[in-house]
N, CA, C and O atoms as a Tripos MOL2 file, in Angstrom:
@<TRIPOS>MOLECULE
protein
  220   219    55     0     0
PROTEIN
NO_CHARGES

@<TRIPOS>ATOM
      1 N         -11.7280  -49.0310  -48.3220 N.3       1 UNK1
      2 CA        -10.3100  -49.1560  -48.6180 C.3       1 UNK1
      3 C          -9.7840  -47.8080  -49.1060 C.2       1 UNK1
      4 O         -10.2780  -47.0190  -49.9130 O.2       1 UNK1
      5 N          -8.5140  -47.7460  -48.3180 N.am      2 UNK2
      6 CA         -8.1640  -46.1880  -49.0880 C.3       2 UNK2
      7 C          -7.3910  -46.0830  -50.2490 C.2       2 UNK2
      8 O          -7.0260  -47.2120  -50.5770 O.2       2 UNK2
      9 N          -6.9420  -45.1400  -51.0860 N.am      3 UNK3
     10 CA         -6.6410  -45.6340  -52.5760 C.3       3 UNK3
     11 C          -5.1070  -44.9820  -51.9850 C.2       3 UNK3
     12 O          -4.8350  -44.1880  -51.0840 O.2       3 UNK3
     13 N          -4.2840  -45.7490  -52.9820 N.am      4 UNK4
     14 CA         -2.6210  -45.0430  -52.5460 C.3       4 UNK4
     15 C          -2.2600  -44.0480  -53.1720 C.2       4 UNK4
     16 O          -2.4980  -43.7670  -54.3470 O.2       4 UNK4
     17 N          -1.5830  -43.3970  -52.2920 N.am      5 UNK5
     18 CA         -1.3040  -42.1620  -52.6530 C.3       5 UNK5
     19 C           0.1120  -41.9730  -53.3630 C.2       5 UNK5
     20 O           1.2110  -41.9450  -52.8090 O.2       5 UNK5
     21 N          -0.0940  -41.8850  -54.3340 N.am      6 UNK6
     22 CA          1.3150  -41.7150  -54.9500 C.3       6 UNK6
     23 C           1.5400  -40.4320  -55.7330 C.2       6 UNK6
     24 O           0.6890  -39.9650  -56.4910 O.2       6 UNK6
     25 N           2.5520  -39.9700  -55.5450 N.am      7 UNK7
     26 CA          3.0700  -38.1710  -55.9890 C.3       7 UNK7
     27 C           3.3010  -38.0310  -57.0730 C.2       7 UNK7
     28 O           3.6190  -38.9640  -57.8110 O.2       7 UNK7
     29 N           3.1960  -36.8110  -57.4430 N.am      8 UNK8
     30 CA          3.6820  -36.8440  -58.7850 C.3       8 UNK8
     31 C           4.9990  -36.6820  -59.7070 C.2       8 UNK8
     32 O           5.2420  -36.4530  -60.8920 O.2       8 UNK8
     33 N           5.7260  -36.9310  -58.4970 N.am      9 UNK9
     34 CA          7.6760  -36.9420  -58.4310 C.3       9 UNK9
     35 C           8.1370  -38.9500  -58.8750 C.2       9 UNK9
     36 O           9.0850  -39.4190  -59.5040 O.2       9 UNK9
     37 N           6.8850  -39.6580  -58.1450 N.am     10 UNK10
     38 CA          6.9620  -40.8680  -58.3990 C.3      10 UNK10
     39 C           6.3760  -41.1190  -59.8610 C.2      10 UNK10
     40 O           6.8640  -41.8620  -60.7120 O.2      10 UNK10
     41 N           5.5790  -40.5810  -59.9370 N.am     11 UNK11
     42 CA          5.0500  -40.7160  -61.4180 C.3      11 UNK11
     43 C           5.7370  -40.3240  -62.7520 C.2      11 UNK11
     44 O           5.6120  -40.7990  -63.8810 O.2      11 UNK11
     45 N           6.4650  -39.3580  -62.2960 N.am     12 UNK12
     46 CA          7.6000  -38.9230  -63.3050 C.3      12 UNK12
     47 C           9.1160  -39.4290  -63.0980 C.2      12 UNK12
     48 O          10.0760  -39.1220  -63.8060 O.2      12 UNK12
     49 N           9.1190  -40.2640  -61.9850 N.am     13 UNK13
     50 CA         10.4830  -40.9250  -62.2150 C.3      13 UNK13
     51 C          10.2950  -42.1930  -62.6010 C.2      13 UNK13
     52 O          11.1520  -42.8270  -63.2170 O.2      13 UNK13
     53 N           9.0480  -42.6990  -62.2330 N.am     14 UNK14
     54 CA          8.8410  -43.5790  -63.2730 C.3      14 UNK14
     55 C           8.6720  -43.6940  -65.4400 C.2      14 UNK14
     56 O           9.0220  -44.4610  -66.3380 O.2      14 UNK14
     57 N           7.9600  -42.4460  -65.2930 N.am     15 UNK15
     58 CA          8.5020  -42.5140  -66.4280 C.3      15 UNK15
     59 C           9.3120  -41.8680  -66.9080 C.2      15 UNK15
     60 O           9.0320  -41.4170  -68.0190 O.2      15 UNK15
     61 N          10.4610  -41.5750  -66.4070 N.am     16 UNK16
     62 CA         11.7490  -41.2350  -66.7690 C.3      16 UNK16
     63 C          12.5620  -42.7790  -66.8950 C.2      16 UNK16
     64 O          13.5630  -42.9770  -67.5830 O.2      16 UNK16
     65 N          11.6810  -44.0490  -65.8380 N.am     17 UNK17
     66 CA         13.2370  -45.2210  -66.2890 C.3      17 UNK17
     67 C          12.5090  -45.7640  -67.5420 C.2      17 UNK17
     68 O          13.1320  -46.4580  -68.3450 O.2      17 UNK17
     69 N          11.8330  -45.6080  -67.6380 N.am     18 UNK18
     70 CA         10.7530  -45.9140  -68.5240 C.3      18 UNK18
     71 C          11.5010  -45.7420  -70.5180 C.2      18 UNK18
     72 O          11.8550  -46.6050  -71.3210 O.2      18 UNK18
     73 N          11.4320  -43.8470  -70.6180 N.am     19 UNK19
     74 CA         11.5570  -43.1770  -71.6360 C.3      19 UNK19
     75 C          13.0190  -43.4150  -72.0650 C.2      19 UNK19
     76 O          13.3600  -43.4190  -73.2480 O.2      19 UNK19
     77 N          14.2100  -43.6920  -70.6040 N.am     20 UNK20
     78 CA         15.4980  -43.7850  -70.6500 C.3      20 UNK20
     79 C          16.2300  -45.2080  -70.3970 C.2      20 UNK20
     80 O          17.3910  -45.4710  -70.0840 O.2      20 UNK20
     81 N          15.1610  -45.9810  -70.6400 N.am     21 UNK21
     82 CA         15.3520  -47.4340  -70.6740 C.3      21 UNK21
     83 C          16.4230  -48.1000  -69.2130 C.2      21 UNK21
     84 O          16.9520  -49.2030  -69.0770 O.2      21 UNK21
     85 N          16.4160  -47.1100  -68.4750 N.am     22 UNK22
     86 CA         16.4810  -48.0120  -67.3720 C.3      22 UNK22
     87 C          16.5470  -47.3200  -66.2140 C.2      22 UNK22
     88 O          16.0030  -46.2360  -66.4270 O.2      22 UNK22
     89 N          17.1380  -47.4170  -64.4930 N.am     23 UNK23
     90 CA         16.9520  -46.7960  -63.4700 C.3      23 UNK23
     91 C          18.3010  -45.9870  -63.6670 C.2      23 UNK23
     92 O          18.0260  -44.8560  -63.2650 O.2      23 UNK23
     93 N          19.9710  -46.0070  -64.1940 N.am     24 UNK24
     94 CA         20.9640  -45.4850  -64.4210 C.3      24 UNK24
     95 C          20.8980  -44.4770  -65.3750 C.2      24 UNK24
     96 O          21.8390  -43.6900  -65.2760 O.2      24 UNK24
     97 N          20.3060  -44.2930  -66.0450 N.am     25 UNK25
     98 CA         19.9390  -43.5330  -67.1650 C.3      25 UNK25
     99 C          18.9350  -42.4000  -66.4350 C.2      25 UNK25
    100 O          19.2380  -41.2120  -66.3280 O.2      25 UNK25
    101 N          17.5380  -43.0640  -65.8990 N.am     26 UNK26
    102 CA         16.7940  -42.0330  -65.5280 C.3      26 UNK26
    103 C          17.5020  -41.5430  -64.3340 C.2      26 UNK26
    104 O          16.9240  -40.5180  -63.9730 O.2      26 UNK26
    105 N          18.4850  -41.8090  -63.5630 N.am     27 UNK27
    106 CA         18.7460  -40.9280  -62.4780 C.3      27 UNK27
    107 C          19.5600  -39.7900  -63.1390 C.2      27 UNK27
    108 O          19.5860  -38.6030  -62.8150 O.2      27 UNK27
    109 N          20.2380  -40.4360  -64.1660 N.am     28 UNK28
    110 CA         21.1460  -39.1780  -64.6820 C.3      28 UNK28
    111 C          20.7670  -38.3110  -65.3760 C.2      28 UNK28
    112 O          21.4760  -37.3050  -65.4120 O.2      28 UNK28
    113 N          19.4860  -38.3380  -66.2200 N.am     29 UNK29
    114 CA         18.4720  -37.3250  -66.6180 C.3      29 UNK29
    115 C          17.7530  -36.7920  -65.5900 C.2      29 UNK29
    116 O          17.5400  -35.5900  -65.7470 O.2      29 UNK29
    117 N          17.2050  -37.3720  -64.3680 N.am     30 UNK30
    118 CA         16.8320  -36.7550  -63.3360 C.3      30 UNK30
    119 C          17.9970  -36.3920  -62.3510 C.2      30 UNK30
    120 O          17.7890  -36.8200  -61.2160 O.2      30 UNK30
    121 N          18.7780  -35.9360  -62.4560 N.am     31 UNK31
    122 CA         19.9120  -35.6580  -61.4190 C.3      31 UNK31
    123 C          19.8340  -35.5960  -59.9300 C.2      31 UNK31
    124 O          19.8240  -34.7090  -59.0770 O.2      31 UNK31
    125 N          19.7540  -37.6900  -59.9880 N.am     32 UNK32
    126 CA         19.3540  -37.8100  -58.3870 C.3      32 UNK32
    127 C          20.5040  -39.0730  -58.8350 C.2      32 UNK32
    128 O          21.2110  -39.1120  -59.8420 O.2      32 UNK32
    129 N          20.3910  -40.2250  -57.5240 N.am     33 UNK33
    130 CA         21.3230  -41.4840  -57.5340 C.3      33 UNK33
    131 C          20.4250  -42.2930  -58.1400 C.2      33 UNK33
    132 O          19.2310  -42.0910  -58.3600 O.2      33 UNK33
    133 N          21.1280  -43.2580  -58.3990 N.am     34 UNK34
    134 CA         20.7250  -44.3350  -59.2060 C.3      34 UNK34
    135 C          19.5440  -45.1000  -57.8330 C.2      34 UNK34
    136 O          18.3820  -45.5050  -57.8480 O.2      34 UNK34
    137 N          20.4120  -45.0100  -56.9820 N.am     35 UNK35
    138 CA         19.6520  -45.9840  -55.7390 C.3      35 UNK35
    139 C          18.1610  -45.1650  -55.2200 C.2      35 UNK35
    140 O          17.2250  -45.8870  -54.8750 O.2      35 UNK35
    141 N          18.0010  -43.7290  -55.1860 N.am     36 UNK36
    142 CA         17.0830  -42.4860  -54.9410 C.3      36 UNK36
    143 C          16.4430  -43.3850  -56.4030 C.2      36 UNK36
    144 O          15.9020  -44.4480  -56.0970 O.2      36 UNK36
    145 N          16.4580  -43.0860  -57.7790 N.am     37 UNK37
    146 CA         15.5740  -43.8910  -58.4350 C.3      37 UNK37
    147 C          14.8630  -45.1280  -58.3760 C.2      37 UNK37
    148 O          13.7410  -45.3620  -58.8240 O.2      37 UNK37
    149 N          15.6850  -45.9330  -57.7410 N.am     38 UNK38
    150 CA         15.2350  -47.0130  -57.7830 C.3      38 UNK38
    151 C          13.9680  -47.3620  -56.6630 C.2      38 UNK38
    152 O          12.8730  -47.7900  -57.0280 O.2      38 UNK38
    153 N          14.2890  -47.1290  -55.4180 N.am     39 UNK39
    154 CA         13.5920  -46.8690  -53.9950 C.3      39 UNK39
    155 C          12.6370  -46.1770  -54.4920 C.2      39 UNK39
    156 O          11.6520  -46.8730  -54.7350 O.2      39 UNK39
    157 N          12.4880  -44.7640  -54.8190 N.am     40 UNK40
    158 CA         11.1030  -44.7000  -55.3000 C.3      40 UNK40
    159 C          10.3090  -45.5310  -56.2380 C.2      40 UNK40
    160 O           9.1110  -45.6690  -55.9900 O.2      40 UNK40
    161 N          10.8640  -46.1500  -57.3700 N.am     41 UNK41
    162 CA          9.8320  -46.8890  -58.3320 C.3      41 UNK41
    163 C           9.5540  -47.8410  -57.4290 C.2      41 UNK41
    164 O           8.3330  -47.9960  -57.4420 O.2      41 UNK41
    165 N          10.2730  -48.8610  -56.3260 N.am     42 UNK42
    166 CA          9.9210  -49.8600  -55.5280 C.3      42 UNK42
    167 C           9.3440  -49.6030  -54.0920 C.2      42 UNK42
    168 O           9.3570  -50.4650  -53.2130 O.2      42 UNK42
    169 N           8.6760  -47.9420  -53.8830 N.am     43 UNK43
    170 CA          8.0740  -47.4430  -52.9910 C.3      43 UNK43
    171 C           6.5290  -47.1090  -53.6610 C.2      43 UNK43
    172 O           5.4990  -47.1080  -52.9870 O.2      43 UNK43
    173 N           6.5660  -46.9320  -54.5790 N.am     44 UNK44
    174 CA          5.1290  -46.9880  -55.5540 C.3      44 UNK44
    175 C           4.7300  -48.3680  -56.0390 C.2      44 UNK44
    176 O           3.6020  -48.7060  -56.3970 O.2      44 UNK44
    177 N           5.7180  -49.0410  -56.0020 N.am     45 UNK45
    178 CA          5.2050  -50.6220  -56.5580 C.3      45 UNK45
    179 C           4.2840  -51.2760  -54.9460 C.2      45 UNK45
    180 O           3.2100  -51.7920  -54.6370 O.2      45 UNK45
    181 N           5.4560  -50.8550  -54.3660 N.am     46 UNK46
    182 CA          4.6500  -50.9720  -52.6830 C.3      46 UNK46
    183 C           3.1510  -50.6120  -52.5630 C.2      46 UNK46
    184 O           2.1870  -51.3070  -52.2440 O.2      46 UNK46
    185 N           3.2460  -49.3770  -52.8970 N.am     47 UNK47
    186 CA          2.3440  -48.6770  -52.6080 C.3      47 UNK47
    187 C           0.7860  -49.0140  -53.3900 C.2      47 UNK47
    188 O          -0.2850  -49.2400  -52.8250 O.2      47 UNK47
    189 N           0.9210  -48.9900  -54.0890 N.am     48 UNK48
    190 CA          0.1410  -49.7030  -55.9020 C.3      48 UNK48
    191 C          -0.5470  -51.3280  -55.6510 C.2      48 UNK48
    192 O          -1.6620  -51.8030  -55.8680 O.2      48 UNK48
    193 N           0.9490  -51.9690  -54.9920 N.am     49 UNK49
    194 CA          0.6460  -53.5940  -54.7440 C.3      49 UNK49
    195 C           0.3920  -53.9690  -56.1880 C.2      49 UNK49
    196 O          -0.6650  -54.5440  -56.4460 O.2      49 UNK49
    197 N           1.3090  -53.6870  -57.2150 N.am     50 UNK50
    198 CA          1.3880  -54.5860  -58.7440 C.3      50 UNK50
    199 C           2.8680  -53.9060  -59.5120 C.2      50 UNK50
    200 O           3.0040  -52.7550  -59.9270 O.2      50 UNK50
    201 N           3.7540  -54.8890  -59.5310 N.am     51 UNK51
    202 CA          4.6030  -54.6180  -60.7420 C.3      51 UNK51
    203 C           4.6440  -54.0130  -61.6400 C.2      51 UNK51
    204 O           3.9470  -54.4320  -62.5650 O.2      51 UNK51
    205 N           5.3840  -52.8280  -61.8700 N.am     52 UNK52
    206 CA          4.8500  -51.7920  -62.7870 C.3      52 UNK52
    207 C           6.5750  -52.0860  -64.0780 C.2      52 UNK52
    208 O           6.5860  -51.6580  -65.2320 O.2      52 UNK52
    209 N           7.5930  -52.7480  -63.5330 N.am     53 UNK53
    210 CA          8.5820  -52.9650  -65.1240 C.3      53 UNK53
    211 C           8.4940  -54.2060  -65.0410 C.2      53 UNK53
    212 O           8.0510  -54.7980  -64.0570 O.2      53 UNK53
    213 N           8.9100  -54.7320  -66.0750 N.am     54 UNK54
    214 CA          9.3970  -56.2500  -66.0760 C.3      54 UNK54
    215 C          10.4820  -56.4860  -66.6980 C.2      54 UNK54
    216 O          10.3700  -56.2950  -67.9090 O.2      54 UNK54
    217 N          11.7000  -56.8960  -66.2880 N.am     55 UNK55
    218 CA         12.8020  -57.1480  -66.3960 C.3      55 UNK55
    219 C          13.1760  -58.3950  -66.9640 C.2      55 UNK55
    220 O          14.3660  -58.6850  -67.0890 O.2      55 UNK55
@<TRIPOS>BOND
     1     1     2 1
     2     2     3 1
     3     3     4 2
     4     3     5 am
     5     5     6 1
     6     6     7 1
     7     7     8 2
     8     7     9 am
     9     9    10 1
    10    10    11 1
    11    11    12 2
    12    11    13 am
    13    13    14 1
    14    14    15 1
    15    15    16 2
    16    15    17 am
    17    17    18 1
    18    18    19 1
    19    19    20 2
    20    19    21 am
    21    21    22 1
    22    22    23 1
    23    23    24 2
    24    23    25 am
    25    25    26 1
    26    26    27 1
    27    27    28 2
    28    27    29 am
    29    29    30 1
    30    30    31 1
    31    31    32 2
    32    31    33 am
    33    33    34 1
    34    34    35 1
    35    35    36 2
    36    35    37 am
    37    37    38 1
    38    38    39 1
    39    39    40 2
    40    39    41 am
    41    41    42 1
    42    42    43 1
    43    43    44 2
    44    43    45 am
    45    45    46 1
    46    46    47 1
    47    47    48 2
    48    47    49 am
    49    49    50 1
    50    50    51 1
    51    51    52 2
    52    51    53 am
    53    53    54 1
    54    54    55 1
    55    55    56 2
    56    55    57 am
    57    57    58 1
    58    58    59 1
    59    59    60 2
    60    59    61 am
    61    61    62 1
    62    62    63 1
    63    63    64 2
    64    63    65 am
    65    65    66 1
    66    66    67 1
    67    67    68 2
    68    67    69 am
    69    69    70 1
    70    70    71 1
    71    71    72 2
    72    71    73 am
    73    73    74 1
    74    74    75 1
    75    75    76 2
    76    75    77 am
    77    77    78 1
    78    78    79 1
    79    79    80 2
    80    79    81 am
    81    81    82 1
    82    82    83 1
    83    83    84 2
    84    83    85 am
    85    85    86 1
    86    86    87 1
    87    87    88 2
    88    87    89 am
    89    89    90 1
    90    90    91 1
    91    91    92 2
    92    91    93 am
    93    93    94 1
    94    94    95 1
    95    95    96 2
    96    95    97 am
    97    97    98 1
    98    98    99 1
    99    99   100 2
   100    99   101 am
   101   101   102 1
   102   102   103 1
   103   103   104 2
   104   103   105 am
   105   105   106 1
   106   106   107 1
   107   107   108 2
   108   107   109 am
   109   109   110 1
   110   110   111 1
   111   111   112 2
   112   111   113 am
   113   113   114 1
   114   114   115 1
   115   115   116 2
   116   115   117 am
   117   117   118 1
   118   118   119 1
   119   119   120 2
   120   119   121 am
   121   121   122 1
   122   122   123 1
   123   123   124 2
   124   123   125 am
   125   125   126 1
   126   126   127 1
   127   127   128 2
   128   127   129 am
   129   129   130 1
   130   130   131 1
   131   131   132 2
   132   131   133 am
   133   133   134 1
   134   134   135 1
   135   135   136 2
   136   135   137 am
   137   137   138 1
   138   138   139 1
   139   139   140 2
   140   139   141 am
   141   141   142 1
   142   142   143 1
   143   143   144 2
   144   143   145 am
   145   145   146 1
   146   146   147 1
   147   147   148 2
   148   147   149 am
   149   149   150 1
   150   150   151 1
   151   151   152 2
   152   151   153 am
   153   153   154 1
   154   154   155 1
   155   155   156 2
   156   155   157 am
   157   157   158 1
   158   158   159 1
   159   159   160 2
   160   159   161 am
   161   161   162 1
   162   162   163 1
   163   163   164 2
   164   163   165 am
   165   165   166 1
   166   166   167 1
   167   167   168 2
   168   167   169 am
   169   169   170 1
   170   170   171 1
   171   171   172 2
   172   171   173 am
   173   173   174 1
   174   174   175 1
   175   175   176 2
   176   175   177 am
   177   177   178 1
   178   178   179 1
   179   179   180 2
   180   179   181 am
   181   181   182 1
   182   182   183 1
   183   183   184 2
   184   183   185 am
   185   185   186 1
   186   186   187 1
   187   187   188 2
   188   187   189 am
   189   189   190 1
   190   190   191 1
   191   191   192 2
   192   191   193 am
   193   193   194 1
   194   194   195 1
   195   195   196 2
   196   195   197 am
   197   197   198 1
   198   198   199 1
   199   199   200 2
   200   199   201 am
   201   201   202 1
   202   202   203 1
   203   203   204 2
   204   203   205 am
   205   205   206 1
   206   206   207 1
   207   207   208 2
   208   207   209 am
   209   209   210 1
   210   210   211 1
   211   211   212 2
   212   211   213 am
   213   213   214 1
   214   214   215 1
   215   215   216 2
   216   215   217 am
   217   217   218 1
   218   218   219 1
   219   219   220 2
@<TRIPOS>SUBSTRUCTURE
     1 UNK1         2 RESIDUE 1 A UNK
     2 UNK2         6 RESIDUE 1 A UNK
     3 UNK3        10 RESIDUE 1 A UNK
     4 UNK4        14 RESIDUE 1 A UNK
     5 UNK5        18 RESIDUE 1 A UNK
     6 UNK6        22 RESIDUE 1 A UNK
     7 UNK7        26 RESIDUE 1 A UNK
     8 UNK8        30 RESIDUE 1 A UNK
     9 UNK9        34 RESIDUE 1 A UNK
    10 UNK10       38 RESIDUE 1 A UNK
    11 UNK11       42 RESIDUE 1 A UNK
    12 UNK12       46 RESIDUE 1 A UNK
    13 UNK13       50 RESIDUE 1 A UNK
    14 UNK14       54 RESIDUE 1 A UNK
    15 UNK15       58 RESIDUE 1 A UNK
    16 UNK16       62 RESIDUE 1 A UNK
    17 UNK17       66 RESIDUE 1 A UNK
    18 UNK18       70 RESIDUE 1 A UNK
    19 UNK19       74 RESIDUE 1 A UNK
    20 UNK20       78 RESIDUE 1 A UNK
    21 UNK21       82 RESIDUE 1 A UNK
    22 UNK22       86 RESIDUE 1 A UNK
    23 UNK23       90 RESIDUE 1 A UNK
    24 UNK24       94 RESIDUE 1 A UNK
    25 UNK25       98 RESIDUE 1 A UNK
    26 UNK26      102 RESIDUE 1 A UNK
    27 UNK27      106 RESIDUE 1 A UNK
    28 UNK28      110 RESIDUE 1 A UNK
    29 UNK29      114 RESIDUE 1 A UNK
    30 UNK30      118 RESIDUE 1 A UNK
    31 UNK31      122 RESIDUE 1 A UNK
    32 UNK32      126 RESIDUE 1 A UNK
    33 UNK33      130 RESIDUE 1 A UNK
    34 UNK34      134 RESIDUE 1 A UNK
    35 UNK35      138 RESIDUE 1 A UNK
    36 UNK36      142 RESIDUE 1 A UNK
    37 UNK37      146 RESIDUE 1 A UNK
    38 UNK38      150 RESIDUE 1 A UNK
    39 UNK39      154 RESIDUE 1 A UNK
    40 UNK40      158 RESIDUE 1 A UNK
    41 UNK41      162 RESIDUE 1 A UNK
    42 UNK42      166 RESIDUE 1 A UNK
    43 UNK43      170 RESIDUE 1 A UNK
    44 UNK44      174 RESIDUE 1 A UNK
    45 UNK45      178 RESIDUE 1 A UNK
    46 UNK46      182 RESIDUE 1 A UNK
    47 UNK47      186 RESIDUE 1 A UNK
    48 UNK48      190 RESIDUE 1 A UNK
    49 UNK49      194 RESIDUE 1 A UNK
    50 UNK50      198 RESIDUE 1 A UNK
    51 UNK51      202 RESIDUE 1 A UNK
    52 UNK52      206 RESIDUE 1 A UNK
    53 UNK53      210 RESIDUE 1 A UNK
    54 UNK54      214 RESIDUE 1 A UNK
    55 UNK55      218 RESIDUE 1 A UNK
């Protein structure tokens, strides 16, 4: 089985919604869109195959 590959742009925008308590917040500390945040954390959740926030 191959292990997923996830970047280290995903790893830090994750914990950017993380540190900034949500995906609107971390895009605006990361100066990308809200929707560019979100698609990646739910392109690593993909990727991972396990829920990484809970809402």
């Amino acid at each position: 089985m191959k292990a997923p590959r996830v970047t280290l742009d995903q790893w830090r925008t994750l914990q950017a919604v993380v540190d900034h308590g949500g995906f609107a917040q971390a895009a605006e500390a990361l100066h990308r869109s809200q929707s560019s945040v979100s698609y990646t954390v739910a392109r690593m959740q993909d990727q991972l195959g396990v829920p990484l926030l809970r809402i």
